[in-house]
N, CA and C atoms as an extended XYZ file, in Angstrom:
549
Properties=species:S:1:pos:R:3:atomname:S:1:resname:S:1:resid:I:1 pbc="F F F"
N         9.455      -20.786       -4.536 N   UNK     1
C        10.607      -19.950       -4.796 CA  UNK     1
C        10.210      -18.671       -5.532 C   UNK     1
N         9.149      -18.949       -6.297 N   UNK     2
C         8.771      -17.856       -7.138 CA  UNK     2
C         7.950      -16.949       -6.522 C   UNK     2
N         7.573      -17.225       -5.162 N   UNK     3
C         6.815      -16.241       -4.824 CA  UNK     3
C         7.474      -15.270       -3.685 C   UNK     3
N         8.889      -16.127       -3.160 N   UNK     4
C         9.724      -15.188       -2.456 CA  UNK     4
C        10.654      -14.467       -3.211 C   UNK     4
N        10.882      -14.881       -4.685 N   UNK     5
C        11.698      -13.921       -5.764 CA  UNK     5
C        10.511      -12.565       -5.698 C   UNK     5
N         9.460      -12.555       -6.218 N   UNK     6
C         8.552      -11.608       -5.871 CA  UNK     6
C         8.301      -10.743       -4.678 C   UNK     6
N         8.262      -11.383       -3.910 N   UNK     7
C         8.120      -10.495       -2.480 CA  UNK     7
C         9.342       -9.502       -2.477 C   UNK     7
N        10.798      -10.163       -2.402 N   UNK     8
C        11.656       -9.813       -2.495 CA  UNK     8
C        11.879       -8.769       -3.221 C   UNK     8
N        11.321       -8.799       -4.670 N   UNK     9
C        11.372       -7.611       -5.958 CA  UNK     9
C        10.225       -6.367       -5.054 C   UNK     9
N         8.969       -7.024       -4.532 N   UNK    10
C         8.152       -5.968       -4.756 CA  UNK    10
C         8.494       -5.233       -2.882 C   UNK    10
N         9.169       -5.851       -2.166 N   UNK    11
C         9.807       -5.010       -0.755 CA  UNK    11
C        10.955       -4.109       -1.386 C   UNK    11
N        12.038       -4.221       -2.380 N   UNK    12
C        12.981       -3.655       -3.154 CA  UNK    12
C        12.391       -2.870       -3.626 C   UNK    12
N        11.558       -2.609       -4.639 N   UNK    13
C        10.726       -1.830       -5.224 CA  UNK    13
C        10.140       -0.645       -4.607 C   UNK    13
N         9.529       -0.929       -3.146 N   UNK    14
C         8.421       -0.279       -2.685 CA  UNK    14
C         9.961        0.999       -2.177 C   UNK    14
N        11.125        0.161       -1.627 N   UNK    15
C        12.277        0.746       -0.962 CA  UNK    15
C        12.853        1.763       -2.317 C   UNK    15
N        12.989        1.515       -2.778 N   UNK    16
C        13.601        2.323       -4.269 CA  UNK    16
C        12.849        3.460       -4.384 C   UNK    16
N        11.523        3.220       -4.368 N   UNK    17
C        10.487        4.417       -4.768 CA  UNK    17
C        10.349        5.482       -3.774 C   UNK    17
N        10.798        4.689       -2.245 N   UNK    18
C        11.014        5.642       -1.174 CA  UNK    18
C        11.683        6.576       -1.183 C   UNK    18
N        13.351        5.579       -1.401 N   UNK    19
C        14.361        6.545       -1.462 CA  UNK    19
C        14.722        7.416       -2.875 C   UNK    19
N        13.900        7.414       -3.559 N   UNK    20
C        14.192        8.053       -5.010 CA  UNK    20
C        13.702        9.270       -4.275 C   UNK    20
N        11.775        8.917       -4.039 N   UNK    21
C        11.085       10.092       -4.077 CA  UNK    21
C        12.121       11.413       -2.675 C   UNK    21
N        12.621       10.413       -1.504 N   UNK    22
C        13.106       11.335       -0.722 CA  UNK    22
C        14.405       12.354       -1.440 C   UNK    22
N        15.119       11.512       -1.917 N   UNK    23
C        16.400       12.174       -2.572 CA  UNK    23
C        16.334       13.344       -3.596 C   UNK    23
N        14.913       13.166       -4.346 N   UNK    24
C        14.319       13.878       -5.271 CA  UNK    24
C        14.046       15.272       -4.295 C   UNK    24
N        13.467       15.310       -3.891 N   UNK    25
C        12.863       16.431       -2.831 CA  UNK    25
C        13.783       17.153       -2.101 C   UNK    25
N        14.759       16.314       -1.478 N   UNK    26
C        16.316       16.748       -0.923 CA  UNK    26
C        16.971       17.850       -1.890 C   UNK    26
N        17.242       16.703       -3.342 N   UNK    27
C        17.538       17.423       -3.663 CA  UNK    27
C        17.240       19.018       -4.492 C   UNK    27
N        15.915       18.826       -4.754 N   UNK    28
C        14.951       19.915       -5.142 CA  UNK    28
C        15.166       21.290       -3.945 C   UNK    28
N        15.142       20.732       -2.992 N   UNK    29
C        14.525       21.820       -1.871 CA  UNK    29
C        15.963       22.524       -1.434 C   UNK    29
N        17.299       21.915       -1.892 N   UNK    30
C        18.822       22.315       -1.530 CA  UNK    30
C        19.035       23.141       -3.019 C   UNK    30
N        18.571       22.533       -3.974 N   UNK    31
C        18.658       23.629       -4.958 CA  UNK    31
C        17.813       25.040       -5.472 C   UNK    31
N        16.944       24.604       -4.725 N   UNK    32
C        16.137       26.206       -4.381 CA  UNK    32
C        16.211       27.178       -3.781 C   UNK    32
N        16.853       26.749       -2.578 N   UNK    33
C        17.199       27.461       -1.298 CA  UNK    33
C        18.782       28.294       -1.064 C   UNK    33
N        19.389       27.350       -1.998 N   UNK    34
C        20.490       27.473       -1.536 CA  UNK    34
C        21.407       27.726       -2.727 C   UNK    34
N        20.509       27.686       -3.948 N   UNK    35
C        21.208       27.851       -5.427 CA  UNK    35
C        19.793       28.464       -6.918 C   UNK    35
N        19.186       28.861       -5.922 N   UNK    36
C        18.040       29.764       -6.291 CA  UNK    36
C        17.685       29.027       -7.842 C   UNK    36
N        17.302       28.020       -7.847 N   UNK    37
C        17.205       26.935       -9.176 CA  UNK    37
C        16.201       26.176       -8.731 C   UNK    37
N        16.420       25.396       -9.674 N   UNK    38
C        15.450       24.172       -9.164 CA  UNK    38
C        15.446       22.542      -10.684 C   UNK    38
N        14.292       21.663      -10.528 N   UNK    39
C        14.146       20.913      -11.854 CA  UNK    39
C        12.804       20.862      -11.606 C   UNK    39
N        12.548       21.531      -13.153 N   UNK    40
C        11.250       21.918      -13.528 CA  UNK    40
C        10.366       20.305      -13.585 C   UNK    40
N        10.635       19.015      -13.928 N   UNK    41
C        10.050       17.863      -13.523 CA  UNK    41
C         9.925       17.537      -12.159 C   UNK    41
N        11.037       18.138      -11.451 N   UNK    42
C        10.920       17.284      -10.034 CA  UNK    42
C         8.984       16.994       -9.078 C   UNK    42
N         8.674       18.067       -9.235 N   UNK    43
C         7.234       17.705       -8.551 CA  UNK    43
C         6.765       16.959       -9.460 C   UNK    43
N         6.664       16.775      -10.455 N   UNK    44
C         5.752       15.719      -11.147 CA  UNK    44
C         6.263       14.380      -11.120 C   UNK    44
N         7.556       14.064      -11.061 N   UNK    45
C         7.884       12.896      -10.963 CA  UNK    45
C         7.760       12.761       -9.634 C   UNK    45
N         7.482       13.238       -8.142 N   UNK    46
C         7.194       13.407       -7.119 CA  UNK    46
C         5.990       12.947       -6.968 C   UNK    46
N         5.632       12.857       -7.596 N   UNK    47
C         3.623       12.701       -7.129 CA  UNK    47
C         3.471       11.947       -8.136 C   UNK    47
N         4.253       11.653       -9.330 N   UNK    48
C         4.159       10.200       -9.813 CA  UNK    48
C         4.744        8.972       -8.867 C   UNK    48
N         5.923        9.210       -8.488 N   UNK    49
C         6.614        8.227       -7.728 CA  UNK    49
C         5.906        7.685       -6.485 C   UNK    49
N         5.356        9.044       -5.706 N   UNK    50
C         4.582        9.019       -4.904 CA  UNK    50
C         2.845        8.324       -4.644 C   UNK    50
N         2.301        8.051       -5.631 N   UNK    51
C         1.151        7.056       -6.373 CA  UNK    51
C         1.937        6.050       -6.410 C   UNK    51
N         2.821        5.328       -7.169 N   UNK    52
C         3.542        4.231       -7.469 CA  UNK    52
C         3.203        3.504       -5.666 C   UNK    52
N         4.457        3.895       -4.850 N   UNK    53
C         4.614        4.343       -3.519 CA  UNK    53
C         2.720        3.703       -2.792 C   UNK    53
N         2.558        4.511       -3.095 N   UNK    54
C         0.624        4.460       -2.244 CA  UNK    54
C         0.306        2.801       -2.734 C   UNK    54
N         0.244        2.801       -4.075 N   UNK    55
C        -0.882        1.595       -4.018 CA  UNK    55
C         0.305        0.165       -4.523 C   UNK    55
N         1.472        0.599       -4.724 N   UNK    56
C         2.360       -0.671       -3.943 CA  UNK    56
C         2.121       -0.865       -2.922 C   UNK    56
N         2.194       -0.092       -2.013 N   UNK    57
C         1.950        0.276       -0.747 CA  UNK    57
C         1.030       -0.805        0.220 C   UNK    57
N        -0.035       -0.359       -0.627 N   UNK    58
C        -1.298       -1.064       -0.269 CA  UNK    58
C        -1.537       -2.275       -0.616 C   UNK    58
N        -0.893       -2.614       -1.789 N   UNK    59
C        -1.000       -4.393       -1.765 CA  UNK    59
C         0.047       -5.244       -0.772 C   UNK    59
N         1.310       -4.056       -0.236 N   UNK    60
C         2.352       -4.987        0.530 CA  UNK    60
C         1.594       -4.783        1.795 C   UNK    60
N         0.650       -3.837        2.292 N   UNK    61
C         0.075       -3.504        3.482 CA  UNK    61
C        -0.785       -4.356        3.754 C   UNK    61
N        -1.390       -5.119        2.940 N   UNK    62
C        -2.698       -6.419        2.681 CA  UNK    62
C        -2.220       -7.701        3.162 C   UNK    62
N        -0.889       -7.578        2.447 N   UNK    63
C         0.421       -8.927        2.688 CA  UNK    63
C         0.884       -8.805        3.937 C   UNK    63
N         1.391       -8.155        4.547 N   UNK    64
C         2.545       -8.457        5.649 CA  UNK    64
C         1.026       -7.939        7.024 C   UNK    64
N        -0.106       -7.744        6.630 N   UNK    65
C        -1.189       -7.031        8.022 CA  UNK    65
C        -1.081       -6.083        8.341 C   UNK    65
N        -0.796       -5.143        7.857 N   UNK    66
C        -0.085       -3.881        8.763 CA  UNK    66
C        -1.380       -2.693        8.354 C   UNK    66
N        -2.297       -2.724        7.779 N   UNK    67
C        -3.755       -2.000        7.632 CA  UNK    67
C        -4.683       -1.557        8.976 C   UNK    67
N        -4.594       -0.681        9.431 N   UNK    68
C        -5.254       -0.372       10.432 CA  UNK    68
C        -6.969       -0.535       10.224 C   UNK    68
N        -7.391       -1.373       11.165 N   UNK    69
C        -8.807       -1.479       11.065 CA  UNK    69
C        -9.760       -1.561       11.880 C   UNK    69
N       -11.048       -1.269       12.011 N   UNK    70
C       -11.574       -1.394       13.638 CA  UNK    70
C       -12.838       -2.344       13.448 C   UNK    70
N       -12.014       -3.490       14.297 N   UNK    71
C       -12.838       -4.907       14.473 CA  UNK    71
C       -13.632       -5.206       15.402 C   UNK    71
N       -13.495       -3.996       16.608 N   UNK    72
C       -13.763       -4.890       17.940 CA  UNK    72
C       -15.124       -5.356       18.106 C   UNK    72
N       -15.943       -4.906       16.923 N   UNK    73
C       -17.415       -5.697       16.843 CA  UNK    73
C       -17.454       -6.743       16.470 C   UNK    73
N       -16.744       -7.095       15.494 N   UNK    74
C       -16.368       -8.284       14.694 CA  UNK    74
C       -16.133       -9.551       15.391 C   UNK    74
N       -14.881       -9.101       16.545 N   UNK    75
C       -14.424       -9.996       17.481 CA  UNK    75
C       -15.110      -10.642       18.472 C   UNK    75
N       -16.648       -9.828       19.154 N   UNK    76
C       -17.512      -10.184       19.981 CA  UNK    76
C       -18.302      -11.009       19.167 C   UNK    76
N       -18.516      -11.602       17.997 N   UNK    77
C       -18.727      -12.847       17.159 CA  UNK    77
C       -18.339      -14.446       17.441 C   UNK    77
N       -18.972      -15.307       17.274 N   UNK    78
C       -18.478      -16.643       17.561 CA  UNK    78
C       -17.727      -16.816       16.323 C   UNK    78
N       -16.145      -17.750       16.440 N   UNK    79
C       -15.962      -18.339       15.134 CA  UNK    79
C       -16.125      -18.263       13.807 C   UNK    79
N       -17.325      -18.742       13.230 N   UNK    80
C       -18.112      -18.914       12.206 CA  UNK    80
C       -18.582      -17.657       11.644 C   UNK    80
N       -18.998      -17.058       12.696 N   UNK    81
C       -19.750      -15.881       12.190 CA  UNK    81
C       -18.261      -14.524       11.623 C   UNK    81
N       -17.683      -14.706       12.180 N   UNK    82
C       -16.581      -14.071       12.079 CA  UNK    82
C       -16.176      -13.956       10.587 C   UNK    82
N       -16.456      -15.744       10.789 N   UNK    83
C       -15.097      -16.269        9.263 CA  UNK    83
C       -16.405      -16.002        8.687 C   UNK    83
N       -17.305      -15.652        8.700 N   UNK    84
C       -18.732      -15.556        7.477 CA  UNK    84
C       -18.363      -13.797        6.580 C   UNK    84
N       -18.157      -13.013        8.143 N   UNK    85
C       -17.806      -11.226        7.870 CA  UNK    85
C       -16.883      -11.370        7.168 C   UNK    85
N       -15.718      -11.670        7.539 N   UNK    86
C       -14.186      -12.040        7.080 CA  UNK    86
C       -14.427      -12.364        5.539 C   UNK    86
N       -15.129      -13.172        4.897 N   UNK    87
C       -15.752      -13.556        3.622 CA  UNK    87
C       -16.562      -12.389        3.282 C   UNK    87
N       -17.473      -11.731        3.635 N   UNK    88
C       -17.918      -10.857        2.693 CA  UNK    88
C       -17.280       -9.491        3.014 C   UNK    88
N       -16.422       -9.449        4.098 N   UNK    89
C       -15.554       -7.973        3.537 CA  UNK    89
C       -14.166       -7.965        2.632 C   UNK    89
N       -13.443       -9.512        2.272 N   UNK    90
C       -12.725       -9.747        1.317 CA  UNK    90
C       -13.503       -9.662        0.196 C   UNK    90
N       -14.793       -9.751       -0.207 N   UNK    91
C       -15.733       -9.940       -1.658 CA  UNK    91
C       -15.732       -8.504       -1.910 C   UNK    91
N       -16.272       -7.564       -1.061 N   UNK    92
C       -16.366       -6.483       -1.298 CA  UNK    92
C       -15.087       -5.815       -1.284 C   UNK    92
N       -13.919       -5.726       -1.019 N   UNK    93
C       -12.987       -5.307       -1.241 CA  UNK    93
C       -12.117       -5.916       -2.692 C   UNK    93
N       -12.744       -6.928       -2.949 N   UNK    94
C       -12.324       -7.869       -4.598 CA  UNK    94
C       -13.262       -6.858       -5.476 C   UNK    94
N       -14.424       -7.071       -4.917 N   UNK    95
C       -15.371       -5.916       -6.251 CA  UNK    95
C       -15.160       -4.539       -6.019 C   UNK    95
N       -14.402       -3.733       -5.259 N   UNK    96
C       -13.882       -2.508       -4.949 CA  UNK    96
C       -12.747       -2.497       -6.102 C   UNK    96
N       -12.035       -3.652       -5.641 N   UNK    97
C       -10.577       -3.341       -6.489 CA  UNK    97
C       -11.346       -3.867       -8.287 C   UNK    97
N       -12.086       -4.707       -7.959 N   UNK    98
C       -12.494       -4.958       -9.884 CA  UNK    98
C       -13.073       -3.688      -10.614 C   UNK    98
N       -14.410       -2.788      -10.059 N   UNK    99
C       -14.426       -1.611      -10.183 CA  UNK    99
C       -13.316       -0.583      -10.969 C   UNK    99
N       -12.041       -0.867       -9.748 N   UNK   100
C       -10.834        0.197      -10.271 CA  UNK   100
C       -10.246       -0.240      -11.168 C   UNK   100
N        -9.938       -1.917      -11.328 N   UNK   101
C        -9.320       -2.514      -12.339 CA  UNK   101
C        -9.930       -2.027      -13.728 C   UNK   101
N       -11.488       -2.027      -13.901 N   UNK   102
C       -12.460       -1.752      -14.829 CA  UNK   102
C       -12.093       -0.639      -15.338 C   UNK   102
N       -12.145        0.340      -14.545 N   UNK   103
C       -12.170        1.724      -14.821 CA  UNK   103
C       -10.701        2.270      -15.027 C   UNK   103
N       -10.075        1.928      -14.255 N   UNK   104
C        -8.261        2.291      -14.561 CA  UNK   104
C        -8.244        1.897      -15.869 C   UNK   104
N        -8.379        0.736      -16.868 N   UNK   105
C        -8.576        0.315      -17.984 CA  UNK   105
C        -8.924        0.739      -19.096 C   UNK   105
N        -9.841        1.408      -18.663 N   UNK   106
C       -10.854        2.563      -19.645 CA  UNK   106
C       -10.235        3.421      -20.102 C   UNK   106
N        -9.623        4.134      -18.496 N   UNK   107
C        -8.843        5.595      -18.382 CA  UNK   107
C        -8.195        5.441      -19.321 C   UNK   107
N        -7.154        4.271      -18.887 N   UNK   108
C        -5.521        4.059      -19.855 CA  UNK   108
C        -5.933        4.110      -21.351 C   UNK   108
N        -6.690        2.938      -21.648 N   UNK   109
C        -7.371        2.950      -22.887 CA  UNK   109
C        -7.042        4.196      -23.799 C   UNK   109
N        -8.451        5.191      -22.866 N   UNK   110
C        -8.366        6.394      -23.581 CA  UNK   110
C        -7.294        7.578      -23.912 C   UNK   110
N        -6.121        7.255      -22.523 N   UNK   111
C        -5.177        8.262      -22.374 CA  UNK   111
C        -4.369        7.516      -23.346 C   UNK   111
N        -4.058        6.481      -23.797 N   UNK   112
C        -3.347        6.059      -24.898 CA  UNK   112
C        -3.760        6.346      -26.240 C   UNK   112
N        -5.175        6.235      -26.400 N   UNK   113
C        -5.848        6.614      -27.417 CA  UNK   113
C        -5.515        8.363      -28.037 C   UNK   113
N        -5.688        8.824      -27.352 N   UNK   114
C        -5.282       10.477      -27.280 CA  UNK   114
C        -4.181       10.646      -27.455 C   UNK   114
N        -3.331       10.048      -26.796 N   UNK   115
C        -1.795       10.349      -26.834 CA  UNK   115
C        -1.212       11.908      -25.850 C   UNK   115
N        -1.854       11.890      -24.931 N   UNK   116
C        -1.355       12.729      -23.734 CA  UNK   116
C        -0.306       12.209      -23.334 C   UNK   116
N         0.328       13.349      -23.307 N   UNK   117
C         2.167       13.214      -22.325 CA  UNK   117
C         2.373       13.781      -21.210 C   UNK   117
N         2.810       13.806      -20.340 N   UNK   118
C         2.958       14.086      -19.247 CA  UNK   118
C         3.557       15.664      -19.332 C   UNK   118
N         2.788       16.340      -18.097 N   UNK   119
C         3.178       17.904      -18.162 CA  UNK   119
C         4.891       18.333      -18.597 C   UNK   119
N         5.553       17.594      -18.111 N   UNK   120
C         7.034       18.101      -17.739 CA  UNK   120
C         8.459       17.462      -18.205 C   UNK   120
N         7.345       15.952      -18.510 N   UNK   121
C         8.374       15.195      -19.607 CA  UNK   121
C         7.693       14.572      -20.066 C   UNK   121
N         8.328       14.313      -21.309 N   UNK   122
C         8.508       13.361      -22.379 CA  UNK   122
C         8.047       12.131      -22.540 C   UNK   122
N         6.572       11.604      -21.804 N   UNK   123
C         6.599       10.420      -21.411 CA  UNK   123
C         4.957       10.101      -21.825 C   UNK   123
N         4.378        9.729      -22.191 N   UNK   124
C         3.064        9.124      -22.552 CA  UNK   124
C         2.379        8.985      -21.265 C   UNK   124
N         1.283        9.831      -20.935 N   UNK   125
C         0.577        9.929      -19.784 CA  UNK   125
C         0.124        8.070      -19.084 C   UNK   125
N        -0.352        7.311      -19.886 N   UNK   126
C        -1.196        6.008      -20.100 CA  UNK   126
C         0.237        5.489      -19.531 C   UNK   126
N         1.425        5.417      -19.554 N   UNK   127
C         2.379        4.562      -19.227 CA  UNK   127
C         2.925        5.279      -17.989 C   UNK   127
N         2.977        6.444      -17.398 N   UNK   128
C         3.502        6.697      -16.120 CA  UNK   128
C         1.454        5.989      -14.642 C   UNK   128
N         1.211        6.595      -15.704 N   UNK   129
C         0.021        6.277      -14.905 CA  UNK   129
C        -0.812        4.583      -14.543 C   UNK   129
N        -0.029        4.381      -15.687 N   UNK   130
C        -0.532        2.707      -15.428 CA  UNK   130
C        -0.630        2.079      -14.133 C   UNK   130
N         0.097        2.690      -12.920 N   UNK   131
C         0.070        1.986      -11.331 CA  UNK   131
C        -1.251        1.590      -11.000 C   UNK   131
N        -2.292        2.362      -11.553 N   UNK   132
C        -3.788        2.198      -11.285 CA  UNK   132
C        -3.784        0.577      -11.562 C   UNK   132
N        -3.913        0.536      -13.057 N   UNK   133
C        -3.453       -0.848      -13.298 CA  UNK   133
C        -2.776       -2.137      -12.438 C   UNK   133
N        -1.764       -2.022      -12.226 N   UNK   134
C        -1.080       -2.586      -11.810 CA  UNK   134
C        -1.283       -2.657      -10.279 C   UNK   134
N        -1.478       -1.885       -9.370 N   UNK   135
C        -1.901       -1.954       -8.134 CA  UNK   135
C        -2.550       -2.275       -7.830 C   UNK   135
N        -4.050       -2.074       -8.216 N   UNK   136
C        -5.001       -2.565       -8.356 CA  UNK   136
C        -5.275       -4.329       -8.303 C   UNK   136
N        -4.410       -4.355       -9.783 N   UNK   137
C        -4.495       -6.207       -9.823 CA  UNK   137
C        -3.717       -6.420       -8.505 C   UNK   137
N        -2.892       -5.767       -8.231 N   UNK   138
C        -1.787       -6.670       -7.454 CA  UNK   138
C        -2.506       -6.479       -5.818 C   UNK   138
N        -3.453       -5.554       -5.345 N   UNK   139
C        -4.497       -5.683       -4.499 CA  UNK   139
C        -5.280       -6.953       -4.806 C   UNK   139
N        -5.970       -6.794       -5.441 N   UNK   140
C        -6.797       -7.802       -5.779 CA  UNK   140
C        -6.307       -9.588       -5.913 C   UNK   140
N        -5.077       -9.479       -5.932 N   UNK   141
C        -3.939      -10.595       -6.205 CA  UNK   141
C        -3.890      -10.607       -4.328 C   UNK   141
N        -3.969      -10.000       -3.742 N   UNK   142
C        -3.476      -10.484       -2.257 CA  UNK   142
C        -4.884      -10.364       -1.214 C   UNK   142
N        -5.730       -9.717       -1.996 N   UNK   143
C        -7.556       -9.930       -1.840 CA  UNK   143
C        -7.734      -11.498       -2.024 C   UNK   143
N        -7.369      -12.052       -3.233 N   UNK   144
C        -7.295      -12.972       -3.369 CA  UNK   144
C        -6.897      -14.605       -2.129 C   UNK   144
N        -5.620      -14.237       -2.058 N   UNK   145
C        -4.773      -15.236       -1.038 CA  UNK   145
C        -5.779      -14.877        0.280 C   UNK   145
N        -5.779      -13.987        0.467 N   UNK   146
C        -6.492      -13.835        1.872 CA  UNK   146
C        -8.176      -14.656        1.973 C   UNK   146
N        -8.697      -14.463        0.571 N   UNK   147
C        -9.773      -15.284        0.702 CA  UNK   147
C        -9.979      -16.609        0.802 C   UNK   147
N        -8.841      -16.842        0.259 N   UNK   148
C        -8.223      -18.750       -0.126 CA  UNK   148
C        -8.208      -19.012        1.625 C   UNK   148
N        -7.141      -18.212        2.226 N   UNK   149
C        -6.583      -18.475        3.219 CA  UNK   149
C        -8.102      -18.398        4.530 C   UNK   149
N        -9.255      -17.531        4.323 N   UNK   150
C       -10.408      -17.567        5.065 CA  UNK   150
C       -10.790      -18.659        4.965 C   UNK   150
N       -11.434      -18.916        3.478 N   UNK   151
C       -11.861      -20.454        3.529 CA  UNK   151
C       -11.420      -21.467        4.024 C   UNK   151
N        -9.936      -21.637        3.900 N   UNK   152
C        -9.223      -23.056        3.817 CA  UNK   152
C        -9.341      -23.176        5.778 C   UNK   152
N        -9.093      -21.728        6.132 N   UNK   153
C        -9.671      -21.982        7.701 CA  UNK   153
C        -7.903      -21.485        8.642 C   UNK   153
N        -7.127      -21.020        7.444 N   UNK   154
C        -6.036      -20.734        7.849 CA  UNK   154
C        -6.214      -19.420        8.360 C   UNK   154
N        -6.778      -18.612        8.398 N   UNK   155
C        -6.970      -16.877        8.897 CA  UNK   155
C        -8.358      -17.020        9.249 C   UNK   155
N        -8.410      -16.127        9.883 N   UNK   156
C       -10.232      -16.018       10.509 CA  UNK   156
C       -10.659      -14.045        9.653 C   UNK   156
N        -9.464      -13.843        8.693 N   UNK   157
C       -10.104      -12.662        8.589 CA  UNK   157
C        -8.734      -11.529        8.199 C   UNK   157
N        -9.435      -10.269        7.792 N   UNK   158
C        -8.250       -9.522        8.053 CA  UNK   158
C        -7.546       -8.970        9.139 C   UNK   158
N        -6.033       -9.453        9.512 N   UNK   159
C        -5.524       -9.183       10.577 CA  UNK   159
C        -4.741       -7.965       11.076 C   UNK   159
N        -5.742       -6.800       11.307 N   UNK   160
C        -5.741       -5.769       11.354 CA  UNK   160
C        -4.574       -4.862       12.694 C   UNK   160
N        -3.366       -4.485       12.304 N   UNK   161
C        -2.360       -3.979       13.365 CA  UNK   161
C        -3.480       -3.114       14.247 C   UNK   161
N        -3.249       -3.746       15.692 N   UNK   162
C        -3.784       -3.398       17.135 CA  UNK   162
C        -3.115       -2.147       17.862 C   UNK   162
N        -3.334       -0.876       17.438 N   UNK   163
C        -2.772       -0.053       17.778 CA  UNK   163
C        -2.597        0.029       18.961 C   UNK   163
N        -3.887       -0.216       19.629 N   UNK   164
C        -3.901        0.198       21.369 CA  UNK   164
C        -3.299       -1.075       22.083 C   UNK   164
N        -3.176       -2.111       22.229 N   UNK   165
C        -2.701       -3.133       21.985 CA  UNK   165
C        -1.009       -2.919       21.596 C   UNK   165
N        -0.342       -2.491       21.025 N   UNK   166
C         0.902       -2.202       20.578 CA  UNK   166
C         1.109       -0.985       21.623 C   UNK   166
N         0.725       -0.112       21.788 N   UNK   167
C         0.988        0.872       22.747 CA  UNK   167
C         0.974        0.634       24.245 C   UNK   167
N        -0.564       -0.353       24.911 N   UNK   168
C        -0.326       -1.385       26.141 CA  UNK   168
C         1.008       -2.120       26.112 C   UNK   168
N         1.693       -2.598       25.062 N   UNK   169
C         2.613       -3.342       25.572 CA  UNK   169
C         4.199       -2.114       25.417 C   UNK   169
N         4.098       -0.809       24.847 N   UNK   170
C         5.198        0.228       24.779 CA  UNK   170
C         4.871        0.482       26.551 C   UNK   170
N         3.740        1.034       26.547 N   UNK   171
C         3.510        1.705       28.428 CA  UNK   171
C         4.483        0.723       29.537 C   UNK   171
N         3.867       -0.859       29.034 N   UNK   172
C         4.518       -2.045       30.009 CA  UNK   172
C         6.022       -1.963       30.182 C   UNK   172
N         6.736       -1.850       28.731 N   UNK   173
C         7.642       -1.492       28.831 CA  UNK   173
C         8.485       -0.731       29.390 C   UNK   173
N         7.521        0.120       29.351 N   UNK   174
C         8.767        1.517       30.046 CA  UNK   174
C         7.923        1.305       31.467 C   UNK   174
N         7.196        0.514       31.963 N   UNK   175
C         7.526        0.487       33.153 CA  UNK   175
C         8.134       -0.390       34.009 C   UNK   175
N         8.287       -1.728       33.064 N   UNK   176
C         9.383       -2.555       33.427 CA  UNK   176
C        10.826       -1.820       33.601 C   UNK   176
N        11.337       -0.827       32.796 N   UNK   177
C        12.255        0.182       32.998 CA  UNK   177
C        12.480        0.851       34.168 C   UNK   177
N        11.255        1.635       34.421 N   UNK   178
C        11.325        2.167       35.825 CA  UNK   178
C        11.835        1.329       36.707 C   UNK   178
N        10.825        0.016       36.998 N   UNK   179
C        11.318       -0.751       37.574 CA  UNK   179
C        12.585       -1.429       37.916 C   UNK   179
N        13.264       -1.448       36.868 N   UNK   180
C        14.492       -2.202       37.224 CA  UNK   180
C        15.960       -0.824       37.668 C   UNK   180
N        14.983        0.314       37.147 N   UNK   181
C        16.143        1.716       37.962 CA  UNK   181
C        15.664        1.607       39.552 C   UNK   181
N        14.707        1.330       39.855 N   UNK   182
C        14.391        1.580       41.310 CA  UNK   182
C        15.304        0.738       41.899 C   UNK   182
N        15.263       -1.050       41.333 N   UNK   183
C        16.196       -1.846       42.160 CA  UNK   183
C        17.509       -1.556       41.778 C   UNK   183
């Protein structure tokens, strides 16, 4: 239950940050244009929201498969050998994200230490920026499941959206279409 209360929060979440950042910009770009003004934060909370956005992003992109990737060497592999790659490109993507975890850490550390605020508001640099943080683990949190899930023999790997493959079956489509205008 607790892990579909989560999903649930972090698909809500990722949606919120969408529609903030769009509405933000809407409304930025209608008050410039059209009322020769503007809000002197709006780009910065724009490209804060917008980071948030990215590496949520990327841990729900890990979760649901939707990462574009190019396997087709991978796939000319037996089985085993597969689930062997599949294992050391989840390791290296765990010590990719530990790296950032490491170092995002540091950053914050120090940007707290200093006490930097953000250009445009009022806000402690170390606490808008923390997503590093937090994304990071929460990559590494679905780095995780995916490795469980290699071993245990439930996935053979990362299941990378088949672009060309998705587009073979749009073409089929529309010619099943044709088809059924002819008869």
């Amino acid at each position: 239950m607790w892990i579909r209360v989560f999903h649930r929060f972090e698909e809500t979440f990722i949606a919120l940050l969408l529609v903030s950042m769009t509405l933000l910009v809407f409304v930025e770009t209608v008050m410039r244009f059209f009322f020769n003004s503007g809000l002197l934060w709006a780009e910065e909370v724009t490209l804060t929201l917008s980071a948030w956005l990215v590496l949520f992003g990327a841990s729900y992109g890990v979760r649901v498969n939707a990462h574009i990737g190019v396997d087709a060497f991978i796939k000319k592999f037996p089985d085993p050998a597969r689930r062997f790659f599949a294992v050391v490109a989840v390791i290296l993507a765990l010590i990719y994200c530990g790296l950032f975890i490491y170092g995002g850490w540091i950053y914050l550390a120090k940007m707290k230490l200093i006490g930097i605020e953000m250009q445009d508001i009022p806000m402690q640099k170390w606490i808008v920026q923390s997503i590093l943080l937090i994304g990071f683990c929460l990559l590494a949190l679905r780095f995780t499941e995916l490795f469980w899930r290699v071993i245990t023999g439930r996935s053979e790997g990362f299941s990378f959206v088949d672009e060309a493959k998705d587009s073979m079956h749009l073409v089929q489509e529309a010619d099943d279409d044709e088809e059924e205008k002819k008869q």
